[in-house]
C-alpha positions in Angstrom: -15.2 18.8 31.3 -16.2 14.8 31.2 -20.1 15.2 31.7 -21.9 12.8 34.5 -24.8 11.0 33.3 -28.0 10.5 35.6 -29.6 6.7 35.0 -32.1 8.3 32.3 -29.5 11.1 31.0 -29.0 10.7 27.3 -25.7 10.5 26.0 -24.1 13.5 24.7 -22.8 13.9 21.2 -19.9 12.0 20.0 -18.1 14.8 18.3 -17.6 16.2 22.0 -15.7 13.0 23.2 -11.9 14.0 24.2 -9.4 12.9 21.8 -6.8 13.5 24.5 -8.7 10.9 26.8 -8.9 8.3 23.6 -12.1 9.3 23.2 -13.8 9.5 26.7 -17.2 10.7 26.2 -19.1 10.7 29.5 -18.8 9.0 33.2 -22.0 7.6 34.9 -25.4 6.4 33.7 -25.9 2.4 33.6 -24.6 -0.8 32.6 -28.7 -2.2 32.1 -29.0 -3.8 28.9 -31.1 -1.4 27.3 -28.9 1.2 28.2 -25.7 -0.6 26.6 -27.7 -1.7 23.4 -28.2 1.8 23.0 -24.9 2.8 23.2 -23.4 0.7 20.7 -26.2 1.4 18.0 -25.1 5.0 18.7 -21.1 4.3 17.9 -20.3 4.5 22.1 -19.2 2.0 23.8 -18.5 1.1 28.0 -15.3 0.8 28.5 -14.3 0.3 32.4 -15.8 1.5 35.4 -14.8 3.8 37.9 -15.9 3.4 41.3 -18.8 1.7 39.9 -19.3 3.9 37.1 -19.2 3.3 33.8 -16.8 5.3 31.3 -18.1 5.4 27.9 -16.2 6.1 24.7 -16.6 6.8 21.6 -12.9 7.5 19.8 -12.1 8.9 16.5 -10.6 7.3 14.4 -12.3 3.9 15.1 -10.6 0.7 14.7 -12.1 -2.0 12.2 -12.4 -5.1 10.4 -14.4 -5.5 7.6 -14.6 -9.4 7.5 -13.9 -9.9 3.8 -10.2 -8.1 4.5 -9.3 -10.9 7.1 -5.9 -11.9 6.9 -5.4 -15.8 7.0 -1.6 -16.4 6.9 -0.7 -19.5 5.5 0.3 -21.3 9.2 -3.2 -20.0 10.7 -5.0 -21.4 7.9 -3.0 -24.6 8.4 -3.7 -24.9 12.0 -7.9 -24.3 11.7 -7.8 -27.2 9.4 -5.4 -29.1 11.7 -8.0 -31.1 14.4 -5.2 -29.6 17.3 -8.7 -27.4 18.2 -12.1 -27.8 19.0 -13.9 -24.8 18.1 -17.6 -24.1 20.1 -19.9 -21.1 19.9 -21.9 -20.0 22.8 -20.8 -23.0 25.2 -18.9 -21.4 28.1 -19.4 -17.4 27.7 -18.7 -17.3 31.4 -15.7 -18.9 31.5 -14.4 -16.4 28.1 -15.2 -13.4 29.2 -13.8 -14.6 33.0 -10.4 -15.7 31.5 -10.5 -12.6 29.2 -10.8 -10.6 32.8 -7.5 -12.4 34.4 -5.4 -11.4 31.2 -5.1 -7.6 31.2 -4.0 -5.9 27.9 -0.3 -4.9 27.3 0.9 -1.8 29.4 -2.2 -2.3 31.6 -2.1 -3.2 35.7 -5.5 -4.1 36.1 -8.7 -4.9 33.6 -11.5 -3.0 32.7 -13.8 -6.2 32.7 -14.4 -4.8 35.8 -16.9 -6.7 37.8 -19.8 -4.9 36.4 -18.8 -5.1 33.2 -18.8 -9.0 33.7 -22.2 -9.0 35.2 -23.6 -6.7 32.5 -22.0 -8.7 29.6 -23.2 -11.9 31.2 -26.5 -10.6 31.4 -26.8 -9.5 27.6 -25.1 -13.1 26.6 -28.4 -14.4 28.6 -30.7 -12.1 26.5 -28.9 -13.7 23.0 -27.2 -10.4 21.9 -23.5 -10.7 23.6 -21.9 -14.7 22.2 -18.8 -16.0 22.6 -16.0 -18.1 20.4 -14.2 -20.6 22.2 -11.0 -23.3 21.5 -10.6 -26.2 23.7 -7.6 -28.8 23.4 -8.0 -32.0 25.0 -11.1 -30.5 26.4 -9.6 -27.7 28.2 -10.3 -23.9 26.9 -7.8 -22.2 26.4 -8.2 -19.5 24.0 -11.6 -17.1 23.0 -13.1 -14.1 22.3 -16.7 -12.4 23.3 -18.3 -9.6 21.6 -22.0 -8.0 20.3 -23.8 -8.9 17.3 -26.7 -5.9 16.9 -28.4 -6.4 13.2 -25.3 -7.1 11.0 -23.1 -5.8 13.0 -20.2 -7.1 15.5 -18.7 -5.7 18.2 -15.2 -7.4 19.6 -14.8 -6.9 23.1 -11.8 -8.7 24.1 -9.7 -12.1 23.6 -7.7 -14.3 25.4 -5.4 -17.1 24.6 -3.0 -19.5 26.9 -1.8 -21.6 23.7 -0.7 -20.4 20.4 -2.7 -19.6 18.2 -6.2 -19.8 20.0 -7.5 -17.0 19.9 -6.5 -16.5 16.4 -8.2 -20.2 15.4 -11.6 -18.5 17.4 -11.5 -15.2 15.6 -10.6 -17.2 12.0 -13.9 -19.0 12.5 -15.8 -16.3 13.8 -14.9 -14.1 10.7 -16.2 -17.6 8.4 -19.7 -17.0 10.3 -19.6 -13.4 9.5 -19.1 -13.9 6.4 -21.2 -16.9 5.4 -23.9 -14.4 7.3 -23.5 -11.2 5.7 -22.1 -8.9 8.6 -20.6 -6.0 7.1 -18.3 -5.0 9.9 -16.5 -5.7 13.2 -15.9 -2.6 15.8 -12.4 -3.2 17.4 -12.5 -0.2 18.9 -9.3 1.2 19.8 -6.2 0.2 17.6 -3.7 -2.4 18.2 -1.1 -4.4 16.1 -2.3 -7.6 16.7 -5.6 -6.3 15.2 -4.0 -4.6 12.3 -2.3 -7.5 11.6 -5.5 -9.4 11.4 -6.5 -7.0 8.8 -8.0 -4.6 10.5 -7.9 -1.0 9.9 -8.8 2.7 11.1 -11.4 4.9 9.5 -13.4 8.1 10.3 -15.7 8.1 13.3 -18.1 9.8 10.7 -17.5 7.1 8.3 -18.0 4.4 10.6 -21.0 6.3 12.2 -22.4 5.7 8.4 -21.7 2.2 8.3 -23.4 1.3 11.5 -26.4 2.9 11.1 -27.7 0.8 7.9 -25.7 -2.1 9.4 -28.1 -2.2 13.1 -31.4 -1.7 11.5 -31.0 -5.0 9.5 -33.3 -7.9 11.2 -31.4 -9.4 14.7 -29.2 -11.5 14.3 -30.5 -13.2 17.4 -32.6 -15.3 15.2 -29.3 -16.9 13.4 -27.3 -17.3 16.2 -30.2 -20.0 17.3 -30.9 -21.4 14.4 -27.8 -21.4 12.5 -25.4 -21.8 15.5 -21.8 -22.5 13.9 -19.6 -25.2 15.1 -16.6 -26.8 14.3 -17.0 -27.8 11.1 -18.6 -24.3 10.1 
């Protein structure tokens, strides 16, 4: 049985989230900041809610990227130096994570960015730990991705692109920052192609479990994102 979580209910182990429910740990709880911070320091994650609860997961295996293992084709690399796209950090996190909403993922009807996830998301990007990657063409956006940074540590949520290539020119630069700031890994959660073919990569909840824990306990990488705040030319 899925357990349900009071507001102050701790989360229960991850070995004890269902495979068969690709990795569905626990139902209920609360989408405050504190609350999700935890979670993801922890190797859980929201995903969805459900009549205003949120479902939280925590599968095994866990899909990765370890930024150094990024996969720059040859046409992608072409096209981030190319000037067809301005790339901004942190400018429109609303309007990313909104357009991200309105694109649901293959096979999927509807969206988990639910709108409690949106609001809670929203909030953490106003407390400096969620930040978005955007690309604009002729001033439009049309392509991003939103996710966590916790210590040295980033989580993808999602991504969204309505012109070739944009979201790929986002995550290209996003990996540069990563890199050029000594994050050691990117959760992508559940497994996809278009992430594989990014380079990423699956590995052992236990192993990633290890990772994280010396990766989150590393100074904030709040302090970075404000002082060191990439842009297009990073």
């Amino acid at each position: 049985m899925i357990p349900f979580l009071g507001p102050f209910d701790p989360f229960p182990a991850v070995e004890s989230a269902r495979k068969d429910m690709d990795g569905l740990l626990a139902v209920g709880g609360s989408l405050l900041p504190e609350r999700i911070l935890d979670a993801y320091r922890h190797g859980i994650f929201p995903w969805g809610t459900v009549e205003g609860h949120p479902l939280w997961y925590s599968p095994d295996p866990r899909m990765v990227l370890f930024p150094e293992e990024f996969r720059l084709t040859r046409s992608l690399a072409k096209v981030v130096r190319s000037d067809r796209f301005e790339v901004r950090f942190d400018t429109d996190f609303r309007g990313v994570i909104g357009a991200c909403a309105a694109m649901p993922r293959p096979g999927q009807n509807g969206t988990w960015i639910t709108t409690e996830m949106h609001d809670a998301y929203t909030r953490l990007h106003e407390l400096g730990w969620a930040h978005s990657v955007e690309t604009y063409e002729d001033g439009e956006l049309v392509g991003g991705l939103y996710g966590l940074a916790i210590g040295r540590m980033f989580y993808g949520e999602s991504m969204f692109s309505r012109r070739t290539d944009g979201s790929k020119v986002a995550f290209a630069h996003l990996i540069r920052f990563l890199v050029a700031n000594r994050f050691g890994m990117i959760d992508c959660q559940m497994y996809t192609d278009h992430l594989a073919s990014l380079g990423g990569r699956q590995i052992p909840r236990a192993s990633f479990l290890a990772r994280l824990s010396s990766l989150v306990a590393t100074d904030s990488p709040r302090t970075v994102w404000a002082t060191d705040r990439p842009d297009s030319e990073a």
